[in-house]
C-alpha positions, 0 to 999 in steps of 0.5 A, spaced: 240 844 424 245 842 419 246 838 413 249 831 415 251 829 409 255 834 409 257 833 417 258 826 419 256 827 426 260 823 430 259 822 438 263 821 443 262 813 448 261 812 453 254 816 453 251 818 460 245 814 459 240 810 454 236 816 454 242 821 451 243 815 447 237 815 443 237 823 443 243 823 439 241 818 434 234 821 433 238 827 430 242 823 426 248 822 430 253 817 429 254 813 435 261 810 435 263 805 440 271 808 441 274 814 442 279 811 436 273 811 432 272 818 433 278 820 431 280 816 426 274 818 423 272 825 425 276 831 422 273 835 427 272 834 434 268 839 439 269 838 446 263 839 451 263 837 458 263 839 465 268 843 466 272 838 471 273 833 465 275 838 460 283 836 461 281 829 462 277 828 455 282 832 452 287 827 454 283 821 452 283 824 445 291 824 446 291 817 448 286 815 442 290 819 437 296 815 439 294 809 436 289 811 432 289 809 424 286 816 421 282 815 415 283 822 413 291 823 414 290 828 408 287 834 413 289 836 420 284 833 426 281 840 430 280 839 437 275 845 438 274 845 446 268 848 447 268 848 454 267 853 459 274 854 463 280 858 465 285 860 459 291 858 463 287 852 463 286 852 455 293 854 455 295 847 458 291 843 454 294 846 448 301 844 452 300 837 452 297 837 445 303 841 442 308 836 446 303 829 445 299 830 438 302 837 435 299 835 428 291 837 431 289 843 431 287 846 438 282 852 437 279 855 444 272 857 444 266 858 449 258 857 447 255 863 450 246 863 451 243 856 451 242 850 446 239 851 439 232 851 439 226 853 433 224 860 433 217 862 432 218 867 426 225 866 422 230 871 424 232 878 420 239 877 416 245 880 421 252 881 417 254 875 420 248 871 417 251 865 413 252 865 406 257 865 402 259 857 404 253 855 403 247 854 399 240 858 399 236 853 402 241 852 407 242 859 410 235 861 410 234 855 414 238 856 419 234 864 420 229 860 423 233 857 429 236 860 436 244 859 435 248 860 441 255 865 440 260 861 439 267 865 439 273 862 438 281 863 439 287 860 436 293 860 431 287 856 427 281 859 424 276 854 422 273 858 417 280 856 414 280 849 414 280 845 408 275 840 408 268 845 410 271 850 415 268 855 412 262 852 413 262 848 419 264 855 423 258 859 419 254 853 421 255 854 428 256 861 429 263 862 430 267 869 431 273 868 431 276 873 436 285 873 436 291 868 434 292 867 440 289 862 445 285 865 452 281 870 448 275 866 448 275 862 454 276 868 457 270 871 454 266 866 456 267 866 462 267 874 463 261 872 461 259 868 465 261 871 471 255 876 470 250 871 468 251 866 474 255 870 478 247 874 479 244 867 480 248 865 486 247 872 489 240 871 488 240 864 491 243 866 498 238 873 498 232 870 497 233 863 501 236 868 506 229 873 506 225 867 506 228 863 512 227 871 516 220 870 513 221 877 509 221 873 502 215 877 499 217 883 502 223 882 498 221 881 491 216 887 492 221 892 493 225 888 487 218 890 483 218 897 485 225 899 484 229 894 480 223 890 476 227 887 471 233 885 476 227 881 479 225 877 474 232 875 472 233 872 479 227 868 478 228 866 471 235 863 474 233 860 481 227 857 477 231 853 470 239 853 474 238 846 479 238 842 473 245 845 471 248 847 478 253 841 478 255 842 472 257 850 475 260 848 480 266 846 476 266 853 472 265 857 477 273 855 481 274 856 473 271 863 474 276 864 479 282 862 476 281 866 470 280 872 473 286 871 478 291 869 472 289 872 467 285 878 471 291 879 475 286 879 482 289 876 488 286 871 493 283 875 497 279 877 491 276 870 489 269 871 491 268 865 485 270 860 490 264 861 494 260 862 489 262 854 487 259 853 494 253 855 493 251 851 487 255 845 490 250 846 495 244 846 490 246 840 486 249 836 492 245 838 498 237 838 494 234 833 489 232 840 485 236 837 479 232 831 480 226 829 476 222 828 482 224 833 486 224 839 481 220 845 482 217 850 477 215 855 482 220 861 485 218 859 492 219 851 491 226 852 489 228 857 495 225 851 500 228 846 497 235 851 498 233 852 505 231 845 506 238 843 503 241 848 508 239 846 515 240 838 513 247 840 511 247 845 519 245 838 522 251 834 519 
């Protein structure tokens, strides 16, 4: 999507499997073998984990940076966490940044929307198009792709930083929101709140109604009255196993940022149960496996009752 001659691409180790292996240099990604590597090497990091590991892949960099021997001494190293976590959480990791490693530059961020993906016609300039930063090819190039929202919060700004911020955030759609750290990580999950705080609702509604034999009933009263309500259900049951233990950390995150920094008190904490939920997806179905992935409403809602009762008997 971007030009790798102007951003050497460095991917974490340790991939997940061969598969991601292959995938990351097909796209011209530079796998390299440690996470000394990557720091000595990269002038900006972007974690993107599963929630649970954000913390942790934050420390490993802390411990990497420790002992690295940085090639690019002369700028500042940002650490761009990506991650779809609480603020108090963003506001820890950039604690032990500060304490360990103050010369790395913490950004809080979130991705709101999916990966990027080609678009069937190029898009229409908006006014946070790229432009300025880069050149006329780039940016008309970079019309024709689905880009997710990625806003941002900090002290640093990369649209600021010596060695192709400006371009580097125009790239990845950043907007930066505030000097301050939680901002961002809080929109996102406001956001997600909406998003997948709805999918779980829709997940124990329809497996409810399909185990009292009313599912169709359901979804033609959804179709008469709220017709676009039933079909983002149905989108979100269909394409979220795949995704569901990776949720199940966000959601607790959810939980913690509408505590902390949403002042709610436990009594509030509906998003603990809505972690259940997907907890119950990813551990008790093979929906976000390969073989027993389903593409049809109906598939995915047995495969949750299936997991239900299996769990009841244990």
């Amino acid at each position: 999507m971007y030009n790798t001659a102007q951003f050497a691409e460095a991917n974490k180790p340790n991939l997940p499997s061969p598969t991601t292996h292959t995938r990351a240099t097909s796209a011209g990604i530079t796998v390299l073998p440690s996470d000394a590597a990557l720091v000595s090497r990269a002038d900006y990091i972007l974690s993107i984990v599963p929630p649970r590991d954000a913390v942790a892949t934050a420390n490993r960099i802390l411990d990497a940076f420790a002992t690295a021997d940085r090639t690019t001494s002369t700028h500042p190293l940002y650490f761009l966490d990506l991650n779809a976590i609480a603020p108090s959480t963003a506001l820890s990791i950039a604690a032990s940044i500060a304490a360990r490693a103050p010369s790395i530059r913490f950004v809080d961020g979130g991705i709101i929307g999916g990966p990027p993906k080609p678009l069937p016609s190029p898009a229409a300039p908006t006014d946070d198009a790229p432009t300025a930063s880069m050149d006329a090819a780039t940016a008309s190039s970079l019309l024709s792709w689905y880009r997710p929202s990625i806003p941002v919060s900090g002290p640093h700004a990369v649209a600021a930083a010596p060695l192709s911020g400006a371009h580097l955030a125009a790239v990845l759609r950043l907007k930066h929101l505030a000097a301050t750290i939680g901002p961002a990580s809080g929109l996102k999950a406001s956001f997600a709140a909406l998003t997948k705080g709805f999918y779980a609702l829709a997940i124990q509604s329809y497996s409810t109604a399909a185990q009292l034999g009313v599912l169709p009933e359901l979804q033609a009263q959804l179709a008469a009255a709220f017709p676009a309500t039933r079909a983002a259900a149905e989108r979100g049951l269909v394409h979220m196993p795949p995704k569901a233990y990776r949720w199940v950390g966000e959601m607790r995150e959810i939980n913690r940022a509408f505590a902390d920094a949403g002042g709610w008190a436990p009594e509030a904490n509906v998003f603990d149960g809505v972690a259940e939920v997907y907890r119950v997806v990813a551990d008790e179905t093979a929906l976000g496996t390969a073989e027993g992935r389903r593409e049809d409403v109906e598939g995915v809602v047995a495969g949750v009752v299936e997991g239900l009762r299996k769990e009841r008997k244990n």
